[in-house]
C-alpha positions in Angstrom: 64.2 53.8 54.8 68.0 53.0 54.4 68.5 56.7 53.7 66.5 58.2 57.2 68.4 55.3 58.8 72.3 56.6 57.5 70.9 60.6 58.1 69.8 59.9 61.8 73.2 57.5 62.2 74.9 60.5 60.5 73.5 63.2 62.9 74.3 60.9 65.8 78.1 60.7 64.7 78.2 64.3 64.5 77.2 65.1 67.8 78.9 62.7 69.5 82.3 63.8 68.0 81.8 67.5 68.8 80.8 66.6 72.3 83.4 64.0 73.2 86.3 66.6 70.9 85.6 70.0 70.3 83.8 70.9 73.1 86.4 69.9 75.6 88.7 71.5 73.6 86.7 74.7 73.9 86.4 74.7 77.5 90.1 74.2 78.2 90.9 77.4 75.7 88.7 79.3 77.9 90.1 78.2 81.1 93.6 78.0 80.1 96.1 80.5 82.4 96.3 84.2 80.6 99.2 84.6 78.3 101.7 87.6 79.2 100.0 89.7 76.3 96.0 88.9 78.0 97.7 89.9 81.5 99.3 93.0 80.0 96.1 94.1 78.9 94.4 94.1 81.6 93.1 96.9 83.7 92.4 97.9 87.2 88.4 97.9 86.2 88.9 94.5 85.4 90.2 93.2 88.1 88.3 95.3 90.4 85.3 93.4 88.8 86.7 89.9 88.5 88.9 89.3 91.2 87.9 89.4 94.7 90.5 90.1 97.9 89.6 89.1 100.9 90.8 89.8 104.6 87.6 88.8 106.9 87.5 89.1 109.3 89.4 92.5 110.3 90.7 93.0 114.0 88.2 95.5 115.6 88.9 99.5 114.8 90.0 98.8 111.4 88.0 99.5 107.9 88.9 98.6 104.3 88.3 100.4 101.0 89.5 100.0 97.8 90.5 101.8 94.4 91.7 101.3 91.1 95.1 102.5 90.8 95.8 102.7 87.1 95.8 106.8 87.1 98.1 106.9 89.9 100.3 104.0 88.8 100.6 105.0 85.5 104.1 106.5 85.6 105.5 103.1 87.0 103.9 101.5 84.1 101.6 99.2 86.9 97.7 98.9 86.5 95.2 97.6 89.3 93.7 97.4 92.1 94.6 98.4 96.2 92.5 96.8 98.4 93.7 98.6 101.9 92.2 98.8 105.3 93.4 101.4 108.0 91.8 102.1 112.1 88.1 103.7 112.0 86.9 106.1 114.1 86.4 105.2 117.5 83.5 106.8 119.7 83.5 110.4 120.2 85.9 110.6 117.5 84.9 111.5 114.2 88.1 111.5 112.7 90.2 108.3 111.5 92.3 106.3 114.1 94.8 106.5 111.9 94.9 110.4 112.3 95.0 110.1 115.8 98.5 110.2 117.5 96.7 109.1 120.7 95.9 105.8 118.8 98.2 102.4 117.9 96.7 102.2 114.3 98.1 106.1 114.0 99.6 105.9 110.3 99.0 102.1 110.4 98.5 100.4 106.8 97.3 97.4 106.0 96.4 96.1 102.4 96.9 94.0 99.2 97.3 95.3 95.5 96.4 92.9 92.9 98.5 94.0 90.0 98.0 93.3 86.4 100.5 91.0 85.4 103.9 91.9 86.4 105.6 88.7 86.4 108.7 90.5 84.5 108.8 93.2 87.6 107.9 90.8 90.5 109.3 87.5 90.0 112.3 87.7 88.5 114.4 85.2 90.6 116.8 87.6 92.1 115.2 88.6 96.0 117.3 91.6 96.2 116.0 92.1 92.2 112.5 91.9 93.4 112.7 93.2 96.6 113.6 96.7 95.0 110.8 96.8 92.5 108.1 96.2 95.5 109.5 98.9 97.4 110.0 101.4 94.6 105.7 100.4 94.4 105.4 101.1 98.0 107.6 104.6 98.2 105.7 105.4 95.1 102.3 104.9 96.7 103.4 106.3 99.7 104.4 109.7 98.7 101.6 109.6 96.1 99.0 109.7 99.2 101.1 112.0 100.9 101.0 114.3 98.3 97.1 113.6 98.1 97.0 114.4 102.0 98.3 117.9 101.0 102.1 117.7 101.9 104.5 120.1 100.1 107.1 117.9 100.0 106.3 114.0 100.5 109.0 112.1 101.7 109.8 107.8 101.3 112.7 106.3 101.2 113.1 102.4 102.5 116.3 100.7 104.1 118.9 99.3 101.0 118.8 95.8 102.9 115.4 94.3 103.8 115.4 91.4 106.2 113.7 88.4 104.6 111.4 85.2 106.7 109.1 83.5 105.1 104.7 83.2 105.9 102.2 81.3 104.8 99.8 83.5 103.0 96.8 82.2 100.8 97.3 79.0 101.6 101.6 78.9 100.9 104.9 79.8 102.3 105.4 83.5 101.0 108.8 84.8 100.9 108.1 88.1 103.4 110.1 91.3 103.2 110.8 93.7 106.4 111.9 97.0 106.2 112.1 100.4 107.5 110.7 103.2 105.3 111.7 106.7 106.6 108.3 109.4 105.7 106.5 112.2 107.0 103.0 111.4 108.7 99.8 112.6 106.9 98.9 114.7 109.9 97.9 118.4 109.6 95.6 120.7 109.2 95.2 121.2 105.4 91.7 120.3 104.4 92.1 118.0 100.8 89.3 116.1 99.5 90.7 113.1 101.2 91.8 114.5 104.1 88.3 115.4 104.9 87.4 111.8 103.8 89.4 110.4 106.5 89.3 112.9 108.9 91.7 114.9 111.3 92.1 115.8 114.9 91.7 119.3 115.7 94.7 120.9 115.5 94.9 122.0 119.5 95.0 117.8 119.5 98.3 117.3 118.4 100.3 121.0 118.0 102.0 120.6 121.3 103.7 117.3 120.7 103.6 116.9 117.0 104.6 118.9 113.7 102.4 119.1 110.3 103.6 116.1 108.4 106.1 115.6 110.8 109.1 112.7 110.4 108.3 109.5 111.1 109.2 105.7 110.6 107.1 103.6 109.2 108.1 99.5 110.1 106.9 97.8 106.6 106.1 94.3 105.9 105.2 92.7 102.2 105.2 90.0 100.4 104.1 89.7 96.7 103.8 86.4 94.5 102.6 85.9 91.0 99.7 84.2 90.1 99.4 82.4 86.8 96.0 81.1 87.4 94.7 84.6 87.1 97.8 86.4 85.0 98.4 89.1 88.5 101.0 89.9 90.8 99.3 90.1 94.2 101.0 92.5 96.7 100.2 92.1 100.8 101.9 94.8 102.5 101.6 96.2 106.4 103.1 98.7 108.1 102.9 100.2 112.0 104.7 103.9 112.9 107.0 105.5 115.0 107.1 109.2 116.1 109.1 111.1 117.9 107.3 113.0 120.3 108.4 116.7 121.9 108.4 115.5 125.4 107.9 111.8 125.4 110.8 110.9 123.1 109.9 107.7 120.9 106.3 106.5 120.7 106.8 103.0 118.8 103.7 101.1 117.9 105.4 98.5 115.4 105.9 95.6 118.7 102.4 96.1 119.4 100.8 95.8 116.3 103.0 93.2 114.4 101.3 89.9 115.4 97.8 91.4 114.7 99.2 92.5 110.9 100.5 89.0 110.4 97.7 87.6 111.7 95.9 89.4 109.0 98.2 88.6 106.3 97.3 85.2 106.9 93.7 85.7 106.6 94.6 87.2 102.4 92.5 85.1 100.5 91.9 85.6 96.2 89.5 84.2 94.4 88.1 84.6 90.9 84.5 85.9 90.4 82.4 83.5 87.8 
């Protein structure tokens, strides 16, 4: 009797002690912030799969997309994720808004990269430090595309001296970059697999006013923070364009579009999937 009595006070003790020590313990491993060899590791799969970016709800004429940069990053040494939105097509068109020279979202950008890791690259400490590895990302990606669009000889090269204001963006004061990015436009005739997946005006559209991947600027935004919670840099960027036409001189759709790509900035949200 003594000895059923000591087992069953036995097997209480032993339960009681993993679940008021070791199981606690347990669940604070597995929620403890990645380390800077876990965040390393990770790749643009993962993310795509266990982090979710949000901008809901987008302005009207705009769509998003996304894709798992890793191959295209890889010289940079970056893996992840670009979550990006540009302008639909709008009724007759068949062909992206942002083809469409006619349009204010023409060569319009708006997106976030979630990045794996990169707290080394992306928060050093030093603005001017850290303001030079987001836009050697962003010249990267830009010519990148371009070169994906079909131009011979993309083009991307930002201003030395960004000017720097500060919005709130998933839910805190983000330290916000502006600069001017000098590019080529994507516009042209050359039929790429993406190019037909976004679609171009007819060439009698645009040939009287505008060159095959002609010059243009492009007014840039970003801000990028890291995120220890999750072990990622996440990148918001925008950008508007400006052209120079034949006969109209400058067509500038940066002061038209700027609140509306703030206002969607704000809206960033990133959450973990369970």
């Amino acid at each position: 009797m003594r000895t059923s009595v000591r087992k069953r006070l036995w097997v209480f003790l032993t339960i009681t002690l993993t679940t008021t020590l070791f199981v606690p313990a347990l669940r604070a491993q597995q929620h403890q912030a990645p380390t800077a060899e876990s965040a390393a590791a990770m790749t643009g799969d993962f993310l795509a799969k266990s982090v979710t970016t949000s901008f809901d709800p987008l302005p009207a004429g705009w769509i998003a997309d996304q894709q798992v940069m890793d191959p295209i990053w890889e010289p940079l040494g970056v893996r992840g994720v670009n979550h990006y939105a540009y302008g639909r097509p709008t009724s007759p068109n068949e062909f992206s808004s942002r083809s469409d020279p006619d349009s204010p979202l023409y060569q319009a950008w708006f997106g976030v990269y979630t990045i794996a890791g990169g707290k080394d690259k992306f928060e050093t400490g030093d603005k001017q430090r850290d303001f030079q590895a987001g836009v050697k990302l962003a010249e990267y990606d830009q010519r990148s595309w371009l070169e994906a669009m079909g131009d011979p000889k993309p083009v991307a090269t930002s201003d030395a001296n960004p000017v720097i204001t500060m919005l709130v963006i998933d839910g805190a004061q983000r330290t916000l970059y502006t600069v001017d990015m000098q590019s080529h436009s994507d516009l042209s005739s050359v039929s790429t697999p993406l190019a037909k997946g976004i679609g171009m005006p007819p060439i009698t559209k645009w040939q009287k006013e505008l060159s095959p991947f002609h010059e243009i600027t492009l007014h840039c935004e970003f801000a990028f923070w890291y995120d220890p919670q999750r072990g990622i840099t996440v990148f918001v960027y925008a950008a508007s364009s400006a052209s120079k036409l034949k006969s109209e001189g400058i067509r500038d759709n940066g002061p038209g579009l700027r609140k509306q790509l703030h206002e969607m900035m704000q809206r960033v949200r990133i959450t973990s999937n369970p």
